[in-house]
N, C-alpha and C positions, 0 to 999 in steps of 0.2 A: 446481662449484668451480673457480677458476681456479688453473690451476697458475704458477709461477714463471717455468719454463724459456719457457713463451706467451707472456710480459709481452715487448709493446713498447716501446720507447723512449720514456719519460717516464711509463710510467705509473704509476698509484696505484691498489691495489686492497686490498681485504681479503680474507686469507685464513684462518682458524679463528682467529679473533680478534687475528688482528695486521695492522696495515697497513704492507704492503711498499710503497717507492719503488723508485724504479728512474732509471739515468742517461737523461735527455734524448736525446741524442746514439749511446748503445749497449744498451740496457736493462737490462744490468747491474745487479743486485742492490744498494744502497747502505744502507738499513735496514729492520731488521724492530723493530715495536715495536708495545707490545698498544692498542688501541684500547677507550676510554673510552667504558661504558655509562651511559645517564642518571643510575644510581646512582652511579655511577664519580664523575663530574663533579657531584652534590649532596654525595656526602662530603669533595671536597677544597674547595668553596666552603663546606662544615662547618669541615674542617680552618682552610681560611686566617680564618675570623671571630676566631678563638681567636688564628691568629698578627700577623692584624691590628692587634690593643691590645698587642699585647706591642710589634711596629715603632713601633707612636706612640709606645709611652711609652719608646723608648727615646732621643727627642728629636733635634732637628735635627743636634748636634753627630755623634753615635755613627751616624746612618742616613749623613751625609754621608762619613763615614769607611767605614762598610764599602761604599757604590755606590763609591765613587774604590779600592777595595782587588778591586771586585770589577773597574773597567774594567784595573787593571792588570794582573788576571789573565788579560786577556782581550788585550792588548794583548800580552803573554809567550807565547801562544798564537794568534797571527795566520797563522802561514801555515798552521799544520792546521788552522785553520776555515778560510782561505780555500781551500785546496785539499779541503776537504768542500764549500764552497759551488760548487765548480764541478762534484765528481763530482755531487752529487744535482741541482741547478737549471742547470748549463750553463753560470752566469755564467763567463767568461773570469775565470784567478786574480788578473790584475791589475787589475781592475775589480771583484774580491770586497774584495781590500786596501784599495781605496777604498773600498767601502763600509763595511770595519770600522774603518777609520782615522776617516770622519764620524761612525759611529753611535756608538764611544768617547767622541767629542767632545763631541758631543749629553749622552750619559746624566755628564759631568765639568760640563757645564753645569750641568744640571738640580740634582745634588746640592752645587753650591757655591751657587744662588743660592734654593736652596728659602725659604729661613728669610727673606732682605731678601725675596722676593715673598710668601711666603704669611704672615709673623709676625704676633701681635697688634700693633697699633699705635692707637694717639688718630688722631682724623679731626674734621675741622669741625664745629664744632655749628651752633648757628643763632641770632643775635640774640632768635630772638622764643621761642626756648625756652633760657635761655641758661643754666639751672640745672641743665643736665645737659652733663656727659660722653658723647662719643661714640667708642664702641670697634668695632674691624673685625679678626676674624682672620679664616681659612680654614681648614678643620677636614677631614682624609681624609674620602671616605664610607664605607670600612671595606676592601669586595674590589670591586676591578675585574678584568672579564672583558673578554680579549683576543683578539679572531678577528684573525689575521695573513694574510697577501698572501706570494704563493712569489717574488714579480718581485724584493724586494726583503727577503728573508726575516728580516735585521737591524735594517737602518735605517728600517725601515716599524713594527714593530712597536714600535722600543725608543723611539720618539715618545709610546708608551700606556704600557709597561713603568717605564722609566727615568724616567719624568717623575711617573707613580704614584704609584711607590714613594719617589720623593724626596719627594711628597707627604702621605709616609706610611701611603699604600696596601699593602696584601697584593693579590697578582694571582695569576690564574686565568688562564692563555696555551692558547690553542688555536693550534697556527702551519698555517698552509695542507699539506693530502694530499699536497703536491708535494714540499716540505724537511721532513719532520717531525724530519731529522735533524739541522739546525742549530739547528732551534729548541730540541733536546735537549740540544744541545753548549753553549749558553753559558745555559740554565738549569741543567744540573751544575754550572756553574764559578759560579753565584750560589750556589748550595747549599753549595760550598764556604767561601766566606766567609762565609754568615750559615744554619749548620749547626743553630743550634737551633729554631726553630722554620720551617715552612713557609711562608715567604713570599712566595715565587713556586714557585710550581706548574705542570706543565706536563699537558695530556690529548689524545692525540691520537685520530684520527677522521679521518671524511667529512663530509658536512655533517648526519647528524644526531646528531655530537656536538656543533658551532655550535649548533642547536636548543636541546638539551640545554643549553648553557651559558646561553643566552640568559635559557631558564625557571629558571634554578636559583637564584633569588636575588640576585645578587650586586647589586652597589650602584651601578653602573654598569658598559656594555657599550662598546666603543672593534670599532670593526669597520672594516676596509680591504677592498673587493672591488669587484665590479661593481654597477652601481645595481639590477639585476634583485634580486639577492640582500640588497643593502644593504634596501629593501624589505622582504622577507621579515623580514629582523634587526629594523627597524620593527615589525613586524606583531606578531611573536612577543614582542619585549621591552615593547609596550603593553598588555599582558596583565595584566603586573605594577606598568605605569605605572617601568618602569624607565628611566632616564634614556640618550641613547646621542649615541657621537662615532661622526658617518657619514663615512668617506671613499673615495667612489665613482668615482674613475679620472675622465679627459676628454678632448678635444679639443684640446690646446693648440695656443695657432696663434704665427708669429713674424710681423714687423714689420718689412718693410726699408724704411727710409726714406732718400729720394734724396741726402740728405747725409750715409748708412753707410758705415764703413767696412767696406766689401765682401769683404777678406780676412779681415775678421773674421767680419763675419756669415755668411759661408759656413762657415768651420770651426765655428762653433759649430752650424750648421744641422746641417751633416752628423752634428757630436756628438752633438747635440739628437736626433735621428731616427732614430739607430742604436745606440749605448751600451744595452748589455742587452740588442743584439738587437730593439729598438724596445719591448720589454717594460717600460714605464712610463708610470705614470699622469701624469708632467708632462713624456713625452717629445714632442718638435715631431713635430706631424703635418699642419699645413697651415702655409705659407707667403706671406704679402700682400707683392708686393714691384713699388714704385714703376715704373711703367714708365719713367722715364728711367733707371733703371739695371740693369732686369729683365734683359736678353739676358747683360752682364756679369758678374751674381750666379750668373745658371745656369748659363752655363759653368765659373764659380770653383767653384761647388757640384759638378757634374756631376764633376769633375775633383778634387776634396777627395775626393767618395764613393769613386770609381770604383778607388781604390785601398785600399781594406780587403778587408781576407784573411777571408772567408769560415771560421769554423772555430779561427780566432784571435782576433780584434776581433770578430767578432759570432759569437755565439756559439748553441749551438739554440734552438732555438720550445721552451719547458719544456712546456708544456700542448699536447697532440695536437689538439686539439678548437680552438686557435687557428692554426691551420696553413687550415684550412677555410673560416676567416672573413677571414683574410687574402688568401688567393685569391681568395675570394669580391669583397673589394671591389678590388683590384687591375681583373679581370674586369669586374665594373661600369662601371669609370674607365674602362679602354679602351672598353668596348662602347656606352659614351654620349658619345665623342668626343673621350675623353681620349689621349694618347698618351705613352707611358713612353721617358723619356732613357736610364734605366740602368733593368735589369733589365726584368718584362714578366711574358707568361700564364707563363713556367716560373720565375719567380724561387722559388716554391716547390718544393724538391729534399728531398722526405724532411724531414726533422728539423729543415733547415735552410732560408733564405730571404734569398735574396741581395738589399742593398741597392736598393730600388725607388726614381727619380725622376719622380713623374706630374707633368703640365702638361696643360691647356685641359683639366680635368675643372670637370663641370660641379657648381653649389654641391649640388644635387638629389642628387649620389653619395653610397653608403653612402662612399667613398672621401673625404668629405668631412663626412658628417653623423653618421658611426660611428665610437667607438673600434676603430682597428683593433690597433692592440697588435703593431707589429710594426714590421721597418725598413722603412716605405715613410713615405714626403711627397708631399703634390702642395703644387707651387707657382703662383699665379696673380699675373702681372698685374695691377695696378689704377694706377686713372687719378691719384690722389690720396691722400694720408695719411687723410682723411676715408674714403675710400669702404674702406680698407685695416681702419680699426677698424668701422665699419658689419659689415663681413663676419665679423672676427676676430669679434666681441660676439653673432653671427646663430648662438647654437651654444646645446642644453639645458644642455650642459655648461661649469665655470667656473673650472677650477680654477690651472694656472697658463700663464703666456705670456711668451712675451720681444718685444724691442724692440730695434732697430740703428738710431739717430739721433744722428751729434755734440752738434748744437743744442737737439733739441725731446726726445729720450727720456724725461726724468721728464713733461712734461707727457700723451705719448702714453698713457703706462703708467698715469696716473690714471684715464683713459676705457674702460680694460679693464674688464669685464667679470669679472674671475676674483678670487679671493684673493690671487694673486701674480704679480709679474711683474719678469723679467730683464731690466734695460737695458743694453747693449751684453754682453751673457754670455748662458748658458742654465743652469737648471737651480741658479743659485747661490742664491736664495733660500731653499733647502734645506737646504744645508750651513752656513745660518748660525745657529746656537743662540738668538741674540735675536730671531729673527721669526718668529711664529707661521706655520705651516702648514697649509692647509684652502683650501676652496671655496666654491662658492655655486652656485644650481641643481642640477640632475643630478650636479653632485658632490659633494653633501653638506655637512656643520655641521658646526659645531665643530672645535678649533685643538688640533694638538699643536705642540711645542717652545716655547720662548721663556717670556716670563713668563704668555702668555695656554693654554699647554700646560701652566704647571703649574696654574693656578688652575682649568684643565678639569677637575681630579682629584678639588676639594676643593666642597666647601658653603662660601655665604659664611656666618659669624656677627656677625650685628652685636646689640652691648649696646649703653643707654644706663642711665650711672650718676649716678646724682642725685647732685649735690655742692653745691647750696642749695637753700634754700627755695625756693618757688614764688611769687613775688609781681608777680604775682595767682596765686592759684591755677588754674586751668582744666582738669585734666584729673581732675574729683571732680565729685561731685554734690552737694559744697556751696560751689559759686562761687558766687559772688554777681554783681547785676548789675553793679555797679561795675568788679568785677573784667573782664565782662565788653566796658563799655565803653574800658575799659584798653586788654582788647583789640583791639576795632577800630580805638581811638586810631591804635595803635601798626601795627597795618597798613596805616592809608591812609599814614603817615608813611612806611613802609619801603617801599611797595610800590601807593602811590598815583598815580605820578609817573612819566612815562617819562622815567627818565632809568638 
């Protein structure tokens, strides 16, 4: 058994039925809480079915009221979760602030526009069946279950939560071994405004309480991790033919094109690259940048980075086990001909990992073909804006990328390769409630936020309601043939003809 006083810096372990965190950065004790056995997590997805119908029927108006009752409880309580998000996960507190200040914004979205995106509404019919009504709502699937990410322990998860539940959903939240005590802290504060029955629920664990939830029924799975694992969740939730929103971290690459404004695009690079500690799945980790203005950029770059305080602005590696993998491809980079501006073989210091700038690595590096999940960038050289997205697009992974072009940005940012992409900024695509969020390839399906993150929630239903006669009849088995020649009449007419 592992004792307390043993635990290193960032770990998560369980001890006689409770899983202890521990701070990143000191290892310091931050929560103990009991860990959820498979029974555990089939009683509360028992529990939430029951409080499911009770959420729906209490209709758009009253759900909209208590998620906006509950962001501003949460909003009244901003700097004790952000200063819990920084002892358990590391994040820097003014970068926790930011992320509670997006992730409030997000879940005020979702509950003001559930009802205009998901309501019943009349839809087109069709000339050649013109005797019916056609009706389109979106109906919850009852409980969604939610495996959460530690990089981002709020605003990752409340994409699946907040959008749910404005959908009408009751949820099942697992939040990552790493913070299970933030995810603790703003499920009590739902509980406080919507007290009577269970409707977000929280079970913590390692990953085989993820397992666990995965088999447990629920009605859809929303899962944030690595694709290794994202798989697994695949594997387990096809069992039940359970439906799932994969979002599996990436590559993201920038774009500097030779008519950027270079002060820009360096600040954002740096931001891009280092914000979390490089611990993001849409943080810049390679850089394609025009050779007539490459030498420029990396000095502005070089010179942006080179001034963040270690320990302040970037903040610890949460997960130990990624300290390893980021050395790992640093090591790489250098040893196949790459050579590091800022930081090198020691940028790894314990807990912590000083801002890395790689150049001339080759495309063949894990330091290139691997989430490294950390603050490093290599930036390359290229001869052309063509040969810039050829490279940017040459990746398994797709999830978002940015772009620095006065002239050509929106055209560049359509040939990406990814779900999203930032022109002349980084990482904005996120903070915006109307644009859905997600990937393609290695990083996964399906869209949280926006109108296409609420409609991820729900089943589509569509009626059609007779409101004449049928003349001709044809969907009976006593049409006749006339009727049927009506029919073809009427479709070489509508549909004979290119035009």
């Amino acid at each position: 058994m592992t004792t307390t006083s043993s635990l290193p810096p960032g770990a998560s372990v369980v001890e006689a039925g409770e899983l202890i965190s521990t701070n990143p950065a000191t290892g310091d004790v931050v929560a103990r809480l009991p860990v959820a056995t498979a029974a555990d997590v089939a009683a509360a997805v028992e529990r939430a079915r029951a409080a499911a119908a009770w959420w729906a029927g209490l209709g758009w108006r009253e759900r909209r009221r208590r998620l906006l009752a509950w962001r501003s409880l949460l909003v009244t309580r901003m700097q004790e979760l952000a200063e819990l998000m920084h002892r358990e996960g590391g994040k820097p507190v003014d970068e926790a602030l930011l992320e509670i200040v997006v992730s409030v914004d997000h879940a005020a979205w979702a509950a003001k526009h559930a009802r205009k995106v998901l309501g019943p509404r009349r839809v087109g019919g069709s000339l050649m069946q013109s005797e019916y009504a056609a009706h389109l709502e979106y109906q919850p699937f009852g409980v969604i279950g939610v495996l959460g990410p530690w990089n981002f322990p709020i605003f990752t998860p409340f994409g699946s939560i907040a959008y749910g539940l404005a959908a009408g959903n009751a949820v099942v939240f697992k939040p990552s071994e790493y913070t299970p005590a933030v995810g603790q802290f703003y499920v009590d504060a739902f509980n406080e405004v919507v007290p009577e029955h269970p409707v977000l629920q929280i079970v913590h664990g390692t990953g085989e309480t993820g397992a666990a939830l995965c088999r447990s029924g629920v009605d859809k799975l929303a899962f944030t991790g690595s694709a290794a694992t994202g798989r697994k969740v695949m594997a387990a939730c096809a069992e039940t033919l359970t439906p799932v929103l994969i979002e599996c971290g990436g590559k993201d690459a920038l774009i500097v094109a030779d008519d950027a404004d270079l002060d820009a695009a360096a600040e954002a690079t740096a931001w891009g690259a280092n914000f979390n500690a490089g611990q993001a799945c849409v943080g810049i980790e390679r850089a394609y940048v025009h050779e007539r203005v490459y030498d420029a950029f990396v000095a502005k770059l070089v010179a942006r980075t080179e001034k963040l305080t270690v320990g302040e602005q970037v903040g610890p590696i949460t997960m130990p086990g990624q300290r390893d993998i980021i050395a790992r491809h640093i090591g790489d980079a250098l040893s196949s001909g790459g050579r590091a501006l800022l930081g090198g073989p020691d940028s790894v210091q314990g807990a912590y990992v000083k801002p890395t700038i790689l150049v001339d690595v080759p495309e063949s590096s894990a330091a290139v073909r691997e989430e490294t999940f950390g603050p490093t960038i290599t930036v390359t050289k290229v001869a052309s804006v063509e040969e810039a997205i050829t490279l940017a697009n040459d990746s398994a992974y797709g999830l978002g990328s940015a772009v620095f072009s006065k002239r050509h940005g929106m055209a560049i940012a359509r040939r990406l390769r990814t779900g999203m992409t930032a022109v002349n900024s980084a990482f904005s695509f996120a903070v915006l409630p109307t644009l859905p969020f997600g990937g393609v390839g290695a990083s996964g399906f399906g869209r949280i936020h926006g109108a296409d993150g609420l409609r991820e929630f729900t089943r589509a239903k569509a009626i059609a309601r007779r409101r004449l006669p049928s003349l001709p009849a044809l969907l009976t088995f006593d049409r006749t043939p006339a009727a049927v020649r009506i029919a073809l009449a009427v479709t070489r007419l509508l549909h004979g003809r290119d035009r």
